[in-house]
C-alpha positions as a printed Julia matrix, in Angstrom:
241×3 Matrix{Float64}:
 -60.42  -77.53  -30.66
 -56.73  -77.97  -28.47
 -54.32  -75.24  -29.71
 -51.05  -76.04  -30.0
 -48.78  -73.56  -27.25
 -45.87  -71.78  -28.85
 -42.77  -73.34  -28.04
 -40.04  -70.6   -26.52
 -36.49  -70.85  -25.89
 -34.91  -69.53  -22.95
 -31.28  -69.37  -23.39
 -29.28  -68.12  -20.5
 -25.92  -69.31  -18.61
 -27.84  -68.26  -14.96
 -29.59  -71.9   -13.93
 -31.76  -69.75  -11.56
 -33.43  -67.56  -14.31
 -33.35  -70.51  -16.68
 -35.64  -71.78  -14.48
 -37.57  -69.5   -13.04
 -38.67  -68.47  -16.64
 -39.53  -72.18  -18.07
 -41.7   -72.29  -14.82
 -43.41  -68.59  -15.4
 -43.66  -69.12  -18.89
 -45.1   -72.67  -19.01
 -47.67  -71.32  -16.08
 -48.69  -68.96  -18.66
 -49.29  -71.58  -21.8
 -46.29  -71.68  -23.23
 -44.05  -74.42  -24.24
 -40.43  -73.52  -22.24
 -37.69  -75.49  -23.36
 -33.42  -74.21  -21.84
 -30.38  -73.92  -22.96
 -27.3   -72.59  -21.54
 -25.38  -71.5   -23.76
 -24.85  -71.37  -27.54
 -23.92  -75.06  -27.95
 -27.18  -76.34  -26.05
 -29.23  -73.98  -28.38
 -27.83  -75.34  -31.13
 -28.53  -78.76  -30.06
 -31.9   -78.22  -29.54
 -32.92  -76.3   -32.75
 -31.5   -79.83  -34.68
 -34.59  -81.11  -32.57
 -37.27  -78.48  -32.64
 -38.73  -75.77  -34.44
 -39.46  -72.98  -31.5
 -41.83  -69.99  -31.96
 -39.93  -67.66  -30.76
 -36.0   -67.32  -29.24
 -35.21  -65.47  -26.01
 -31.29  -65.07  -26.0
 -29.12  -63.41  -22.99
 -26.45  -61.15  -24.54
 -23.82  -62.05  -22.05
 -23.13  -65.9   -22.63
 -20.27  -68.15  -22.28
 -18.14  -68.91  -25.48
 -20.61  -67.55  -28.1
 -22.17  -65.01  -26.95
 -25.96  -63.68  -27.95
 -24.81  -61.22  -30.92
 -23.18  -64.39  -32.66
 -26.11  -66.6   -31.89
 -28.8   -63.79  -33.12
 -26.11  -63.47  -36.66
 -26.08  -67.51  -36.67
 -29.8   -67.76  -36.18
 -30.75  -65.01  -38.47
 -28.34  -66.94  -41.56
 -31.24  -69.43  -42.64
 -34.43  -68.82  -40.0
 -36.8   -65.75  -39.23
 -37.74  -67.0   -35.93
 -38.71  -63.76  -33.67
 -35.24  -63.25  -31.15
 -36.2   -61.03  -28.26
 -32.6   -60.37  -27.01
 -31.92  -59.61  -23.06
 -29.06  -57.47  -21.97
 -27.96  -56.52  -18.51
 -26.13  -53.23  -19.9
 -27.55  -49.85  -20.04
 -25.65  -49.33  -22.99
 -27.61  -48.02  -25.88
 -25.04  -49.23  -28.16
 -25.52  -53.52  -27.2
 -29.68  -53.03  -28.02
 -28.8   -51.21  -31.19
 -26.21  -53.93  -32.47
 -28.93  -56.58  -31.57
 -31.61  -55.07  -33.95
 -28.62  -54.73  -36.32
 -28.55  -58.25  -36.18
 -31.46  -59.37  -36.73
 -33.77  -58.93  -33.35
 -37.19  -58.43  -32.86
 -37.47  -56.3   -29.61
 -35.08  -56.11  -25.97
 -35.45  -56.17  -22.76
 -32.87  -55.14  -19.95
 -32.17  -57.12  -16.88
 -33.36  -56.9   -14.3
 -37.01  -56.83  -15.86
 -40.4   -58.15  -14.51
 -41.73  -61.38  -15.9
 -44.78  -59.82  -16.66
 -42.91  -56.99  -18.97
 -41.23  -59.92  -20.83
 -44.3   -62.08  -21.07
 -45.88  -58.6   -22.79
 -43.55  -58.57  -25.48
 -43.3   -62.17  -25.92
 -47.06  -62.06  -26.76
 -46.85  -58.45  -28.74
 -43.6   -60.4   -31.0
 -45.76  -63.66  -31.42
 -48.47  -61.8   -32.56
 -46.49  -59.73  -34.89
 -44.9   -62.61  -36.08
 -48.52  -64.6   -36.66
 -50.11  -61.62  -38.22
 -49.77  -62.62  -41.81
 -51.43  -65.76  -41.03
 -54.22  -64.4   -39.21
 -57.73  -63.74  -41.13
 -56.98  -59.88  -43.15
 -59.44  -57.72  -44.69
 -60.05  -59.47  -48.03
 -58.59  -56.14  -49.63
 -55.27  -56.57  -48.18
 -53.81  -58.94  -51.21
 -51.21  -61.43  -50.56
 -48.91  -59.73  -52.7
 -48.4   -55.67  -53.44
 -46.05  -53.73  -55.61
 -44.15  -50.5   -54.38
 -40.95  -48.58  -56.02
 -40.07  -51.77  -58.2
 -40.35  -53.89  -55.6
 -43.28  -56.44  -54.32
 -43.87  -57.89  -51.06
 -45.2   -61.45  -50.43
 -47.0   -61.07  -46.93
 -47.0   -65.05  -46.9
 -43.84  -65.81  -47.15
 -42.59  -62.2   -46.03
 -40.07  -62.08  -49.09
 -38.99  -59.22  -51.08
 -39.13  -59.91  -54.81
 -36.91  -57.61  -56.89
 -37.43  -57.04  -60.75
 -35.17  -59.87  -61.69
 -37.54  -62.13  -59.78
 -34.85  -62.51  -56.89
 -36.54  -63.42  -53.41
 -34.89  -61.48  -49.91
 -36.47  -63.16  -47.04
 -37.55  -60.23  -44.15
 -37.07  -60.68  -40.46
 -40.03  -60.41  -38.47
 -39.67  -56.72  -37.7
 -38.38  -55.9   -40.93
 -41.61  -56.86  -42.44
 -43.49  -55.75  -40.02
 -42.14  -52.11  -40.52
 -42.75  -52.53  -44.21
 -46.06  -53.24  -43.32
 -46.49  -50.02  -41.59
 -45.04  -47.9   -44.54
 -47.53  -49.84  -47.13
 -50.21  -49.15  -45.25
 -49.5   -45.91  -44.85
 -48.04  -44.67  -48.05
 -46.78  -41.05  -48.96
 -47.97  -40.58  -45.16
 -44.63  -38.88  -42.72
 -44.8   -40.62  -39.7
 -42.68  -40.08  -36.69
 -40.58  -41.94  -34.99
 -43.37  -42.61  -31.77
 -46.0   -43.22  -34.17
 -43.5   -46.0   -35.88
 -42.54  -47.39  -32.96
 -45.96  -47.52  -31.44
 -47.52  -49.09  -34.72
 -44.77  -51.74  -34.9
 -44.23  -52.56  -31.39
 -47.45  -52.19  -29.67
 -46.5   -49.67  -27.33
 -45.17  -46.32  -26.38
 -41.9   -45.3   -27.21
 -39.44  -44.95  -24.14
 -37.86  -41.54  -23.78
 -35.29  -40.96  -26.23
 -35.37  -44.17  -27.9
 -33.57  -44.36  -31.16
 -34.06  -48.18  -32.16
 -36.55  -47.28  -35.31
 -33.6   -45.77  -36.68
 -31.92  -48.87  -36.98
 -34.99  -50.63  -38.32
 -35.4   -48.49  -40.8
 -31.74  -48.28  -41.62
 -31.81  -52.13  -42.35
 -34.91  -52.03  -44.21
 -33.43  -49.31  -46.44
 -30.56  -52.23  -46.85
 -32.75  -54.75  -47.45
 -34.78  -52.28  -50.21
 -30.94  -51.57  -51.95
 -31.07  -47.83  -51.03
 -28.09  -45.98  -51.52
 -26.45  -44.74  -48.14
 -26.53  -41.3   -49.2
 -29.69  -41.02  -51.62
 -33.15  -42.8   -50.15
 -35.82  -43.03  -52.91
 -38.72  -45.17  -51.5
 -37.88  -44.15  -47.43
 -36.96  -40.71  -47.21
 -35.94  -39.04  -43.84
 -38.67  -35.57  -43.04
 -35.95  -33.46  -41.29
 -37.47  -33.2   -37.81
 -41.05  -35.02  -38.53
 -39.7   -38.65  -39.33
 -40.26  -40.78  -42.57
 -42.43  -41.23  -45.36
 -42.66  -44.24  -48.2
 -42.44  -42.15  -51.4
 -44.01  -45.14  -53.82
 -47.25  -45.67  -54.87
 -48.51  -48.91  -53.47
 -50.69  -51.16  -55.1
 -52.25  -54.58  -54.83
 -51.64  -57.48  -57.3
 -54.0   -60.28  -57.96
């Protein structure tokens, strides 16, 4: 049976990396399509439906936050966002946004191939055979969770669509309820990998999931924050058939 490649999105103003990563890319399965700037990508998604978005921060008239905030408006499409800054504070508004994962110029090709295929399979995982036990929907703290369409549905029946790391970090708490983990283990169980030294980017994941779940700012009822050990999903979780 032929399997269909995943079709990625390079967008980036340098012609030199445009190409070099439609070339590395495609050599490794993948369907590479370009796009220079905010305009071309916009052009194209009238035209396709791509797997999975790889946006350069610094871009000519709209730049990558906009296009991750316009994305994000009506699609869940995985956004691995690049930035040539070592400032914490440009990877942190990404997530903000809406991202999946980062990666800082300059990077090797294999690095960003890694998380292309770690996002991709993050992003497939609800479609992927489960453990029969793991039910397609499970309540939690007033809320359920619809793994296939990865919506939130609140009491009043209202559906809040989940980006792919959102629900992916949801998944982690439901699986491992009334359970602290730290932020490594978080990070490592979402992501696929390690933690880097001092990395503070499940904050802001769990930040925007607490958003997403209504939490008050100042009062956290289903995610509360262990004071030195990490977090912990205070609600009893349970399947729905």
């Amino acid at each position: 049976m032929t399997t269909t490649p995943a079709t990625l999105i390079v967008v980036d103003d340098d012609p030199e990396i445009r190409e070099l990563l439609a070339d590395y890319l495609g050599r490794h399965g993948y369907r590479a399509l370009v796009a220079e700037d905010a305009e071309a990508l916009h052009r194209l998604l009238i035209q396709e439906t791509p797997d999975l978005l790889i946006v350069d921060i610094m871009l000519p008239g709209d730049d990558g936050f906009t296009i991750c905030r316009d994305v994000r408006r009506d699609s869940q499409v995985p956004i691995i966002m690049l930035t040539a800054s070592a400032d914490e504070t440009d990877r942190i508004l990404g997530l903000e946004l809406g991202a999946d994962d980062y990666l800082g110029k300059p990077f090797n090709p294999r690095e960003l191939l890694a998380r292309i295929k770690a996002v991709l399979r993050r992003a497939r995982g609800n479609q992927q055979p489960q453990d029969p036990a793991r039910a397609r929907l499970v309540s939690f703290g007033g809320w359920r969770l619809d793994r296939m369409t990865r919506e939130l549905i609140d009491q009043e029946e209202r559906r809040i669509p989940l980006s792919g790391a959102d629900f992916q970090l949801l998944q982690v708490f439901l699986e491992h309820p009334e359970q602290i983990l730290s932020r490594d283990a978080l990070f490592e169980l979402t992501r696929g990998r390690p933690a880097p030294p001092l990395d503070r980017s499940i904050d802001v994941h769990v930040c925007r999931l607490r958003q997403r779940l209504g939490e008050d700012a100042q009062y956290h009822q289903l995610i509360r924050t262990v004071r030195g050990a990490g977090y912990v999903l205070t609600a009893r979780v349970e399947a729905l058939t």
